[in-house]
C-alpha positions as CSV (number, residue, x, y, z in Angstrom):
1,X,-154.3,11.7,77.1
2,X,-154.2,8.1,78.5
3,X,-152.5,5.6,77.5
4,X,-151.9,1.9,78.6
5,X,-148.5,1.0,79.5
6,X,-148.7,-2.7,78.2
7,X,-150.3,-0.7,75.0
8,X,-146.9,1.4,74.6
9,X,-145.0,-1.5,75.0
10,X,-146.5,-3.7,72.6
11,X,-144.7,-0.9,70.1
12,X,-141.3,-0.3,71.6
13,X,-140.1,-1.3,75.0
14,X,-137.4,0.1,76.9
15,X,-135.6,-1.5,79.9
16,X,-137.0,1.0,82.2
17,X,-139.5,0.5,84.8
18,X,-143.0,2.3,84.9
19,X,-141.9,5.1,87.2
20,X,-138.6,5.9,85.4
21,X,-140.7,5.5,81.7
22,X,-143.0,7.9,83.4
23,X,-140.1,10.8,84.2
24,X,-138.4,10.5,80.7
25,X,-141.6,11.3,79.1
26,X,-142.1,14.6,81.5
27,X,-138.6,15.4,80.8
28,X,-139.0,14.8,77.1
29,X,-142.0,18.2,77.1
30,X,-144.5,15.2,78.0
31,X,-146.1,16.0,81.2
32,X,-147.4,12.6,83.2
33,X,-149.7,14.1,85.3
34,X,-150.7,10.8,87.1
35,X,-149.9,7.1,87.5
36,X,-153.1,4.8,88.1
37,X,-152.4,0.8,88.6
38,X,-155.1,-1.2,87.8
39,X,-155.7,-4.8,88.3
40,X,-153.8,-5.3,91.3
41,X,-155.1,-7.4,94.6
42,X,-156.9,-9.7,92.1
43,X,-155.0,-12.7,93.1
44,X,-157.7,-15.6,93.9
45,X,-160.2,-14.3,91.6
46,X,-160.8,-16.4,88.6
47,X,-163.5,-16.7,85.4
48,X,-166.6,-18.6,86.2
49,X,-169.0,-20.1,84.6
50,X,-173.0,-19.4,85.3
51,X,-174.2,-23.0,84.6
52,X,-177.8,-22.3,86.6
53,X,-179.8,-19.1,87.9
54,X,-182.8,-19.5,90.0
55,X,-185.1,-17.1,92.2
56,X,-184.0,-16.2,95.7
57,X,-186.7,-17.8,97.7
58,X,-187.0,-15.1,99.8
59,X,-186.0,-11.8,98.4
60,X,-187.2,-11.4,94.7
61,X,-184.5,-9.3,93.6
62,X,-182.0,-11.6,94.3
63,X,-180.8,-15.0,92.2
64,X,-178.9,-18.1,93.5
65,X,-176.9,-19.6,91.4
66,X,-174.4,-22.6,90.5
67,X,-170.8,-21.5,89.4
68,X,-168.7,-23.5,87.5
69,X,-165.2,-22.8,89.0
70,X,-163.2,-25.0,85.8
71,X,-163.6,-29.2,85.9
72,X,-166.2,-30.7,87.9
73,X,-166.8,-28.2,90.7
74,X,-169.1,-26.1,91.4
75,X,-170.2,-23.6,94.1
76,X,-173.6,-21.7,94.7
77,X,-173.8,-17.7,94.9
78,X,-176.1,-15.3,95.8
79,X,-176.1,-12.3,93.5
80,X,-178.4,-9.4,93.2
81,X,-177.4,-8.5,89.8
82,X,-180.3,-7.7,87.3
83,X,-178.2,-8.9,84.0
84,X,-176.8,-12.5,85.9
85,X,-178.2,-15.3,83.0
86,X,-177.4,-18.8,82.6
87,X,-174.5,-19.8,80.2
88,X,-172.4,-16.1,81.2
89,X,-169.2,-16.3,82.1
90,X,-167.9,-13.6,84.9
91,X,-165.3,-12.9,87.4
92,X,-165.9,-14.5,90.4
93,X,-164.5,-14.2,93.8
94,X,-164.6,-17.3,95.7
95,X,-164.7,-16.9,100.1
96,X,-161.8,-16.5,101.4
97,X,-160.1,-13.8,98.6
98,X,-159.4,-9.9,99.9
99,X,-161.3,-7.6,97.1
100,X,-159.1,-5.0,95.8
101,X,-161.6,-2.5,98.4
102,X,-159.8,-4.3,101.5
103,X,-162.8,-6.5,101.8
104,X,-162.8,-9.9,102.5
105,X,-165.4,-12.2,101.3
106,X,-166.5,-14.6,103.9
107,X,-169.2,-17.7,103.1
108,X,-172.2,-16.0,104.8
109,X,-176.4,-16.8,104.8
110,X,-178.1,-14.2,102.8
111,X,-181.6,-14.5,103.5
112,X,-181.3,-18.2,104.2
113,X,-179.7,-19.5,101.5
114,X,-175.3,-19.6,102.0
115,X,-173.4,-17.8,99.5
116,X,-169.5,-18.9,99.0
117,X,-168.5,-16.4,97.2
118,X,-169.6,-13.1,94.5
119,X,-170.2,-12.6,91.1
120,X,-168.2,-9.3,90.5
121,X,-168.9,-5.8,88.9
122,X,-166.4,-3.9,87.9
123,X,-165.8,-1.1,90.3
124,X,-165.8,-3.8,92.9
125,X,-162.3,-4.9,91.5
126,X,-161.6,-1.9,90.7
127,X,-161.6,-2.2,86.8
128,X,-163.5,0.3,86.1
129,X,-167.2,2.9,87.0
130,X,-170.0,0.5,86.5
131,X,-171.8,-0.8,89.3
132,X,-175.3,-1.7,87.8
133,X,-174.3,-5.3,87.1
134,X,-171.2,-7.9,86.8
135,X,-168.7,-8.0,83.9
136,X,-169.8,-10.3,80.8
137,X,-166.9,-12.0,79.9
138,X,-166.6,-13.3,76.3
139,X,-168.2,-16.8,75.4
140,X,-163.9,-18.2,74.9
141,X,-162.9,-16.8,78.3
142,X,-161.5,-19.9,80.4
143,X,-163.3,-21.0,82.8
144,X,-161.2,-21.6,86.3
145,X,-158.2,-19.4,84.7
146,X,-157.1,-16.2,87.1
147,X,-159.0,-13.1,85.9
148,X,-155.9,-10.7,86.0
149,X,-153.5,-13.2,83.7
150,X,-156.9,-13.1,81.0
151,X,-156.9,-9.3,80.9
152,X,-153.5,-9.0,81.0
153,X,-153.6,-7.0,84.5
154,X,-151.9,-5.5,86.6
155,X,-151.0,-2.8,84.6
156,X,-150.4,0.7,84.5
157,X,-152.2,3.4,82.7
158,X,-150.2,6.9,82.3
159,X,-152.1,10.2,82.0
160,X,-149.9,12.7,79.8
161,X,-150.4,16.2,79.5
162,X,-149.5,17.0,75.7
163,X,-149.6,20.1,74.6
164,X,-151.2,21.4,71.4
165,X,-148.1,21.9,69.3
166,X,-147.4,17.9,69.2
167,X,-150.6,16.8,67.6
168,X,-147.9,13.9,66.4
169,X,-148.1,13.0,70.3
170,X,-152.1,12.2,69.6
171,X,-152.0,8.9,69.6
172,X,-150.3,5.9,71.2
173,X,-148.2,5.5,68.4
174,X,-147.0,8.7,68.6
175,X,-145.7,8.7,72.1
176,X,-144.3,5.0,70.9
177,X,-141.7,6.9,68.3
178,X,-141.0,9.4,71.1
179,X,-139.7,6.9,73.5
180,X,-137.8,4.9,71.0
181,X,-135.8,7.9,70.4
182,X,-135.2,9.1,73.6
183,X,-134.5,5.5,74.8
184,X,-132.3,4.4,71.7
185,X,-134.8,1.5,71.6
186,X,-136.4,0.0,68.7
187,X,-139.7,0.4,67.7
188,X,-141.7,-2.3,66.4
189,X,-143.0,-2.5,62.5
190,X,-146.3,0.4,62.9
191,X,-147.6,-1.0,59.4
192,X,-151.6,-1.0,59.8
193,X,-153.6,-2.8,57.1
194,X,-156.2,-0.8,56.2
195,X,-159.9,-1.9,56.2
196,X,-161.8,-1.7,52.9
197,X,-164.8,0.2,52.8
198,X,-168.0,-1.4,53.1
199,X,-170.5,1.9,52.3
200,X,-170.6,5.1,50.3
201,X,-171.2,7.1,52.6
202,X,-169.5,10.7,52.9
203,X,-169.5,13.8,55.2
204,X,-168.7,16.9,54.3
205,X,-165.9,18.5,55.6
206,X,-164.7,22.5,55.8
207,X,-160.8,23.5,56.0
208,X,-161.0,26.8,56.3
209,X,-157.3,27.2,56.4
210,X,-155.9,24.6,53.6
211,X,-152.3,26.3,53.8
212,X,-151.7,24.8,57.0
213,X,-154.1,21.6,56.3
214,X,-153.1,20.3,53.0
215,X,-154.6,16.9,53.3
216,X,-157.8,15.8,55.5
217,X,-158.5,12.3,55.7
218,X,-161.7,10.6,57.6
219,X,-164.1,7.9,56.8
220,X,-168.2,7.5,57.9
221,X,-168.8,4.5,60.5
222,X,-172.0,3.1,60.1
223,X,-174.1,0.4,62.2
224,X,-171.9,0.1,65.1
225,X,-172.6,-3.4,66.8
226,X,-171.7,-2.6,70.7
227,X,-172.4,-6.4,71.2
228,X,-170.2,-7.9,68.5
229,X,-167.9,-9.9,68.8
230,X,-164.7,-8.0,69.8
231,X,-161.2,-9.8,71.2
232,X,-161.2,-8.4,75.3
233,X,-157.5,-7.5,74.5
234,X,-158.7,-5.0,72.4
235,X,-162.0,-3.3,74.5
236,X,-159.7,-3.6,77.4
237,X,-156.9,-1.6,75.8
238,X,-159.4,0.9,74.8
239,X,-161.1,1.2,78.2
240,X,-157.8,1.6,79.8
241,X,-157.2,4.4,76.9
């Protein structure tokens, strides 16, 4: 299981750093298996605004386009992303900044037209598999503010190896009480309001051994809206997860 050490945190937080965090919970029967930082050697990249996208005049698969940077200024970029639109708002990595790859991004002519910086995907800084196009950042993201202080990066997801036994482990929570108790730290309130239901839907469910399952409890999620909406704290938690 994954979890998010900011995520942890938000529910208890010891004065320990990642690294010692990271040997109590092996000690404590909860095996990290791996430490992956994410976020860092973003310094200089920032959220930008697409204000304009027009054809490439020479290569049709590639758009130029005006960047808002925050204020008044604005810079033109060359990106060959198929899902780049007007009004977006994205990371963007001006010339001048080391990607998180080692690469250095240098003003440079692409097909005749000078590009001063990218538009960026996500496993170009590292945040992440997809390639196929840049990150859509929420309509109230910033403009001009550094992407890493927005997403609330660098930060450091742990990869625990629970075993079955501690299905009270399953869950961020869950490794939250742990640590308060082996740290003699205080957890935070874990009170969850609950979410009325909207449908009557139901699906059937078969305990076959009610003696050790006395109560099951799940509900039917209809109509999922991937395109809603949703606070980046909280997909950015769960992609970390």
């Amino acid at each position: 299981m994954k979890i998010a050490e900011s995520w942890l945190r938000e529910w208890v937080n010891p004065d320990l750093d990642t690294e010692t965090l990271a040997h109590q919970l092996t000690m404590s029967g909860h095996e990290v298996e791996g430490i992956a930082y994410e976020g860092e050697g973003l310094d200089g990249v920032i959220i930008g605004e697409v204000i304009d996208v027009s054809r490439h005049p020479n290569a049709d698969r590639l758009s130029v386009c005006k960047v808002s940077t925050g204020g008044s200024e604005t810079i033109e970029v060359v990106c060959g992303a198929p899902n780049v639109v007007t009004g977006m708002k994205s990371p963007l990595a001006r010339a001048g900044i080391t990607l998180p790859n080692g690469i250095k991004l240098r003003k440079s002519k692409i097909r005749g037209v000078i590009s001063h910086g990218m538009l960026c995907s996500a496993v170009e800084l590292g945040l992440g598999d997809e390639s196929d196009g840049i990150i859509a950042l929420p309509e109230d993201a910033p403009v001009g503010e550094s992407l890493a202080s927005y997403l609330g990066l660098p930060d450091a997801v742990i990869d625990l190896n629970l075993t079955p036994n501690r299905g009270d482990c399953f869950s961020v929570l869950g490794i939250a009480r742990d640590v308060a108790a082996l740290t003699a730290t205080e957890i935070k309130d874990a009170t969850v309001a609950s979410a009325s239901a909207t449908i009557d839907d139901t699906h059937a469910v078969d305990v076959q051994q009610a003696e050790a399952c006395p109560s099951f409890a799940g509900r039917v999620i209809r109509n999922i809206d991937a395109h809603a909406k949703t606070p980046i704290w909280m997909t950015e938690r769960l992609r970390r997860s």
